[in-house]
DSSP file (Angstrom, degrees, kcal/mol; ACC not computed):
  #  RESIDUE AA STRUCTURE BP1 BP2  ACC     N-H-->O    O-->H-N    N-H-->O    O-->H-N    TCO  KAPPA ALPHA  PHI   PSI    X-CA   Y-CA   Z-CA
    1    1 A X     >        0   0    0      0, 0.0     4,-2.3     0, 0.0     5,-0.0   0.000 360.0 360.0 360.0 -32.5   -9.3  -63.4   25.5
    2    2 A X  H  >  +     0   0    0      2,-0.2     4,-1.0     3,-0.1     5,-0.1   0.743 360.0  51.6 -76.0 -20.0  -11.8  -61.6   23.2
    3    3 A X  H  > S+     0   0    0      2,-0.2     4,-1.9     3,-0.1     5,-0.4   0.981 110.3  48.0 -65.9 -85.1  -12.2  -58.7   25.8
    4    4 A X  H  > S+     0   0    0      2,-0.2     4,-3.3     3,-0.1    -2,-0.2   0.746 120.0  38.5 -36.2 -39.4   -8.0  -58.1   26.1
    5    5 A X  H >< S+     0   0    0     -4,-2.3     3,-3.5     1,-0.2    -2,-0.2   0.791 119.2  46.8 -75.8 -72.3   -7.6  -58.0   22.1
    6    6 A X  H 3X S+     0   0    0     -4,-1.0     4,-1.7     1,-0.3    -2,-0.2   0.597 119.2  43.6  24.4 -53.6  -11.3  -55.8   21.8
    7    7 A X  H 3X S+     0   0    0     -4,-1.9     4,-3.5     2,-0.2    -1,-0.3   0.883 119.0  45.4 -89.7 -37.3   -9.7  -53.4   25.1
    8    8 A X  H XX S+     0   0    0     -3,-3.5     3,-2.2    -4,-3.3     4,-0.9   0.789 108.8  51.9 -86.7 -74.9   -6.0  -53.3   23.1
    9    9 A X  H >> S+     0   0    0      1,-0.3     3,-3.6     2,-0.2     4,-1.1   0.528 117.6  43.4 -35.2 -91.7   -7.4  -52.6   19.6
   10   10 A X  H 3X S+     0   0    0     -4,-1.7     4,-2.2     1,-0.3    -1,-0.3   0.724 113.6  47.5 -28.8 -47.4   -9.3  -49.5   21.5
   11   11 A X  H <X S+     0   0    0     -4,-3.5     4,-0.8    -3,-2.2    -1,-0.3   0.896 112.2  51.0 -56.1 -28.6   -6.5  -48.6   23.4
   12   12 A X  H << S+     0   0    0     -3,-3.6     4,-0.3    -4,-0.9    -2,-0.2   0.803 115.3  39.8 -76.1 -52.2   -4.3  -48.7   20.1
   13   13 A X  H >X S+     0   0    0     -4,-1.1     3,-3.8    -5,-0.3     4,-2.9   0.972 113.4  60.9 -81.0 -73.5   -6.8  -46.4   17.9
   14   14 A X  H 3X S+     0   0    0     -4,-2.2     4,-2.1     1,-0.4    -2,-0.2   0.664 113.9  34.2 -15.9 -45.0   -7.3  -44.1   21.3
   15   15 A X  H 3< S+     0   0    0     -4,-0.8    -1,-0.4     1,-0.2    -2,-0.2   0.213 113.7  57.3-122.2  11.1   -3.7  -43.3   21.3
   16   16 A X  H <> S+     0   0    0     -3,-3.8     4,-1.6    -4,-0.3    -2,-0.2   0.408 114.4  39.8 -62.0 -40.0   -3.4  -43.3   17.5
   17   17 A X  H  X>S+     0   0    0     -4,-2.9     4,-4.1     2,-0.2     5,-0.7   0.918 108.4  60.6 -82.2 -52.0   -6.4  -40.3   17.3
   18   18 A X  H  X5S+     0   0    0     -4,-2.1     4,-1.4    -5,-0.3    -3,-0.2   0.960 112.6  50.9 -57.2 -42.7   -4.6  -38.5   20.7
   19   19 A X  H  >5S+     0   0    0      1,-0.2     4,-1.3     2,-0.1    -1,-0.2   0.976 108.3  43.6   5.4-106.1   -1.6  -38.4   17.8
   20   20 A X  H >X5S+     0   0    0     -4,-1.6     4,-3.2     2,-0.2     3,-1.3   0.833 105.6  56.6 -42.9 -54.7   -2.9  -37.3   15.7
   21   21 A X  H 3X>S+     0   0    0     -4,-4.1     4,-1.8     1,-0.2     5,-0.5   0.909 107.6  56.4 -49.8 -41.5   -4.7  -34.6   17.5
   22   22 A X  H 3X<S+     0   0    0     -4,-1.4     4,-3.5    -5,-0.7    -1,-0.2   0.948 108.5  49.9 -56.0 -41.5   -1.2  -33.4   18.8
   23   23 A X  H <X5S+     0   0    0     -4,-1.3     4,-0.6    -3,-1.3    -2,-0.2   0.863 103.3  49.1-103.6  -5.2   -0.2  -33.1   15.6
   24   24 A X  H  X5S+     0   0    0     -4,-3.2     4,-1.2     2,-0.2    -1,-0.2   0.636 113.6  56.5 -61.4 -14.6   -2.9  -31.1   13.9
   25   25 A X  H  X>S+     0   0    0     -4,-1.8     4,-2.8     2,-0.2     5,-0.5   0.763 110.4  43.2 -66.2 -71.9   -2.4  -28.8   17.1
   26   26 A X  H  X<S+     0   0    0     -4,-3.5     4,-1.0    -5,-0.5    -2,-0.2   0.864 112.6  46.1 -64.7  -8.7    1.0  -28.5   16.2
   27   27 A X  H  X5S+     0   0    0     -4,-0.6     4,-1.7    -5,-0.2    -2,-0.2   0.889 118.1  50.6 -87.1 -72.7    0.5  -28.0   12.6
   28   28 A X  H  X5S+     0   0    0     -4,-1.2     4,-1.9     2,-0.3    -2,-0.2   0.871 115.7  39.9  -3.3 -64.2   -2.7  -25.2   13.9
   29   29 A X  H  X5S+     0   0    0     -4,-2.8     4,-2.6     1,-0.3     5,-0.3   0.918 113.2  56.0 -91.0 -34.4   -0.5  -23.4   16.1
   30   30 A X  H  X<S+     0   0    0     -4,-1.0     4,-2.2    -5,-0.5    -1,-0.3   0.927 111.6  51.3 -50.7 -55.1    2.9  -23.7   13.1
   31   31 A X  H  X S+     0   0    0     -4,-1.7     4,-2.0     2,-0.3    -1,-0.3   0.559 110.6  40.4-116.3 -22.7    0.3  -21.9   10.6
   32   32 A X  H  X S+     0   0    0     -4,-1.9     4,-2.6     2,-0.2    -1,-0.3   0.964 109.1  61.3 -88.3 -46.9   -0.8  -18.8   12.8
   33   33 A X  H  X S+     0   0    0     -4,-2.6     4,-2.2     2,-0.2    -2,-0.3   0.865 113.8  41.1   4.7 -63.5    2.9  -18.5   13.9
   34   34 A X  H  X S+     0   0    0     -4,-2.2     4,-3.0    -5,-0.3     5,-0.3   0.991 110.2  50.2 -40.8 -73.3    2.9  -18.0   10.1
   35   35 A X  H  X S+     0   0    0     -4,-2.0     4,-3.4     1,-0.2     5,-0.3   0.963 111.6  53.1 -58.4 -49.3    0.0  -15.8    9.5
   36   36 A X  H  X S+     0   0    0     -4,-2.6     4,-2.7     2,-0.2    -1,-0.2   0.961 104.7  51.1 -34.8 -70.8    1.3  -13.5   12.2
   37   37 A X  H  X S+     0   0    0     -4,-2.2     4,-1.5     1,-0.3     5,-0.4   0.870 113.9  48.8 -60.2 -19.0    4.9  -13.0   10.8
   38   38 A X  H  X S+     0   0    0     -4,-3.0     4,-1.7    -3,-0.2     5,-0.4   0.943 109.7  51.2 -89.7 -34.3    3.2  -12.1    7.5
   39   39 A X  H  X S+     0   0    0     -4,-3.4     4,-4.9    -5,-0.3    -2,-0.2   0.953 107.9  48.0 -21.5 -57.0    1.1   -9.9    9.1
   40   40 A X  H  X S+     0   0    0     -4,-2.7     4,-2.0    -5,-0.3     5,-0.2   0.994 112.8  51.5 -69.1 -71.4    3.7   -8.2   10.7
   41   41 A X  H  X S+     0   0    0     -4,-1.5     4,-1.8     1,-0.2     3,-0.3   0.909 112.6  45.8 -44.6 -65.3    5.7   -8.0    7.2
   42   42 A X  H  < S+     0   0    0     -4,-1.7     4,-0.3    -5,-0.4    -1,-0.2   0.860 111.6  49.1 -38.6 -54.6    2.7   -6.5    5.5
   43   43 A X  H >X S+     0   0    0     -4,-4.9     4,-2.0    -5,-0.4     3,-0.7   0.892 113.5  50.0 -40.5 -49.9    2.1   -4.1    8.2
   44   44 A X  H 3X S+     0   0    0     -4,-2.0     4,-2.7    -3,-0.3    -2,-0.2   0.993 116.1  42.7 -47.7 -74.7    6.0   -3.2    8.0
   45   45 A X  H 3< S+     0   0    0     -4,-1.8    -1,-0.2    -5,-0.2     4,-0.2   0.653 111.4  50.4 -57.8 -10.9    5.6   -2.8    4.4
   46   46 A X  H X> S+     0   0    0     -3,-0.7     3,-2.5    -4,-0.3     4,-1.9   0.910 111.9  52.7 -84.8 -89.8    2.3   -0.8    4.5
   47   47 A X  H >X S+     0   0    0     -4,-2.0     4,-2.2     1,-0.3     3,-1.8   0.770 108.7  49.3   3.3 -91.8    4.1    1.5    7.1
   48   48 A X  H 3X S+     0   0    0     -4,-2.7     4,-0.6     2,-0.3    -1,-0.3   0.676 114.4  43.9 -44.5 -41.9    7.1    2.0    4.6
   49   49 A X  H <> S+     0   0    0     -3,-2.5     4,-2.5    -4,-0.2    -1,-0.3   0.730 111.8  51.1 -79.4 -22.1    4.7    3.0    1.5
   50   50 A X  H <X S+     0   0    0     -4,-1.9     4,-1.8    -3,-1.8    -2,-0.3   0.741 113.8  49.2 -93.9 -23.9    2.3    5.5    3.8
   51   51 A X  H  X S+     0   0    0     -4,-2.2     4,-1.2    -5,-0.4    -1,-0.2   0.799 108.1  51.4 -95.3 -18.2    5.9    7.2    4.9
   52   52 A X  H >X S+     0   0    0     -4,-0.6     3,-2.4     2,-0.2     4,-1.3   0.960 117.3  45.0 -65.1 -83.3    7.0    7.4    0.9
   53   53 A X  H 3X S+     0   0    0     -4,-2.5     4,-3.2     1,-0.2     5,-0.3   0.787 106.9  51.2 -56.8 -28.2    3.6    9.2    0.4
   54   54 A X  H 3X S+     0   0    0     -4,-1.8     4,-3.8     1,-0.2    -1,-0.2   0.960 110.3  51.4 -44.4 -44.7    3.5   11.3    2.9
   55   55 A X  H <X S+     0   0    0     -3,-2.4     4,-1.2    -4,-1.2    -1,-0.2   0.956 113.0  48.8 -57.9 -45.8    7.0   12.6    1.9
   56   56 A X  H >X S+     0   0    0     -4,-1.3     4,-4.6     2,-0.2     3,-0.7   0.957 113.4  40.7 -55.0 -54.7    5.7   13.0   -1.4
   57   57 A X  H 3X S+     0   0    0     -4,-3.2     4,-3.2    -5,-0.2     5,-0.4   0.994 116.4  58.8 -41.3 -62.0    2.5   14.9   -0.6
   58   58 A X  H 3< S+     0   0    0     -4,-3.8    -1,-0.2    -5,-0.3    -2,-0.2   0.657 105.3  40.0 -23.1 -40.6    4.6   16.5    1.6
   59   59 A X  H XX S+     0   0    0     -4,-1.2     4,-2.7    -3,-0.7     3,-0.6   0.799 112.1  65.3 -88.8 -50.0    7.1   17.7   -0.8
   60   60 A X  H 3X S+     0   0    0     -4,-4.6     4,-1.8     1,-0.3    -2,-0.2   0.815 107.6  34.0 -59.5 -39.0    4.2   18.6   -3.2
   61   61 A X  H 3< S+     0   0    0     -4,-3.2    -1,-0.3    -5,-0.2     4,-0.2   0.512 105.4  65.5 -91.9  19.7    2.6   21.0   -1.5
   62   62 A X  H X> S+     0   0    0     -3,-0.6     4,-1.8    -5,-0.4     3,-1.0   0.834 109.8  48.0 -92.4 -37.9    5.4   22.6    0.1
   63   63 A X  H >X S+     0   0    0     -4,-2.7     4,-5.0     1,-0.3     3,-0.7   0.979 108.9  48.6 -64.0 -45.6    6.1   23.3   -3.4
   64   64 A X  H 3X S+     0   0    0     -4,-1.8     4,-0.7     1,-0.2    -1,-0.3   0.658 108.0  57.5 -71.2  12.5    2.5   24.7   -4.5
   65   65 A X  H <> S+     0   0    0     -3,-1.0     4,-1.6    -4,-0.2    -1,-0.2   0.702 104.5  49.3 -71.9 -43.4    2.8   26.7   -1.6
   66   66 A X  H <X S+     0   0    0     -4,-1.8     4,-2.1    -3,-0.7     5,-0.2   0.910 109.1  52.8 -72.0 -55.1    6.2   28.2   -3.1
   67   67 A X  H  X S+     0   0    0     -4,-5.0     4,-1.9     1,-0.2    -2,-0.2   0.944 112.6  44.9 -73.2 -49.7    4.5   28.9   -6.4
   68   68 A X  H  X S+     0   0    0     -4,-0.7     4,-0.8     2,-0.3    -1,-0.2   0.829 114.2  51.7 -20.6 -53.9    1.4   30.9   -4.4
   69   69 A X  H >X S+     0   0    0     -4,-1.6     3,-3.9     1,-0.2     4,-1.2   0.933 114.5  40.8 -35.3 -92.6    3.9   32.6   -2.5
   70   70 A X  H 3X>S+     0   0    0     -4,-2.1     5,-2.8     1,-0.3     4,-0.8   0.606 111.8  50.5 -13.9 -59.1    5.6   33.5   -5.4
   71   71 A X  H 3<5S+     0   0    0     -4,-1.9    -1,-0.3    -5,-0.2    -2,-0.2   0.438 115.8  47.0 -86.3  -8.1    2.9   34.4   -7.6
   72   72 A X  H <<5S+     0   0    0     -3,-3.9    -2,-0.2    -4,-0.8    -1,-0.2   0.495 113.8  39.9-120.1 -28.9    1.5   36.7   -4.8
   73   73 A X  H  <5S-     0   0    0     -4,-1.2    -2,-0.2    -5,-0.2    -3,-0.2   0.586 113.0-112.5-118.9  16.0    4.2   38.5   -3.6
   74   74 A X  T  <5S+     0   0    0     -4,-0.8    -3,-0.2    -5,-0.4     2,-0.1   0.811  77.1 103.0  94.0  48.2    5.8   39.1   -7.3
   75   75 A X  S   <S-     0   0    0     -5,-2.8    -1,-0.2    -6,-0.1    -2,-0.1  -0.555  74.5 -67.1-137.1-151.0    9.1   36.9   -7.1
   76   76 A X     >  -     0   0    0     -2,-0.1     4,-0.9     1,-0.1    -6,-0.1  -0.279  38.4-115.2-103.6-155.9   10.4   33.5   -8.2
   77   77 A X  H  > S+     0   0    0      2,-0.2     4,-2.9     3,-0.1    -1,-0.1   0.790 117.5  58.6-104.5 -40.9    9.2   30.1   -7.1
   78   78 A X  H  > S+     0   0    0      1,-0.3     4,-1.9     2,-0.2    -1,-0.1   0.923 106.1  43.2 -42.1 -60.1   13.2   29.9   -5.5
   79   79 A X  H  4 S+     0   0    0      2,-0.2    -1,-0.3     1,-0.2    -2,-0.2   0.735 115.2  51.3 -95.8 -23.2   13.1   33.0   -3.3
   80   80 A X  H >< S+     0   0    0     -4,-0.9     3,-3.0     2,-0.1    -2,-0.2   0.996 107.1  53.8  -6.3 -85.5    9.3   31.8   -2.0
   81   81 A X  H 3< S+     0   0    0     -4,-2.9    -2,-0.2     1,-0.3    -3,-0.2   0.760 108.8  48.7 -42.2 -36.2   10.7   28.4   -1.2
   82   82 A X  T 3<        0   0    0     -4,-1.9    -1,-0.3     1,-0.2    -2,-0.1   0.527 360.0 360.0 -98.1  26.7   13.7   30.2    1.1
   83   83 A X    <         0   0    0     -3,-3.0    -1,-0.2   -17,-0.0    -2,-0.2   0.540 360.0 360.0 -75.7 360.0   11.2   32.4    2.9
């Protein structure tokens, strides 16, 4: 009799940790499921700030280009910029 309770107590805890284990696995797997989509949103947003500065740079030297222009071939920064 002492065997059968001894063999269900074990079985009982066995399949109480194998539970558990499932759900720290699912909990595991919920929380990089996570950390990806904020990746992915950070990247996104990263993306979306390097295309703001580029435009900016962009925009900034197109202009000091205009004033060089300008200043070199004796006209305004306007009529550079539509050359």
């Amino acid at each position: 009799m002492r065997k059968i309770a001894l063999f269900a107590a074990a079985s009982a805890a066995a399949l109480t940790l194998a539970a558990c284990s499932e759900a720290t696995e699912d909990l595991a797997e919920a929380t990089a499921d996570e950390a990806v989509a904020d990746a992915e949103t950070n990247m996104e947003a990263i993306e979306a700030e390097t295309d703001e500065a580029i435009a900016d740079v962009t925009a900034e030297a197109d202009e000091a280009a205009a004033e060089v222009e300008a200043a070199a071939e004796n006209e305004t920064t306007a009529e550079a910029a539509a050359d």
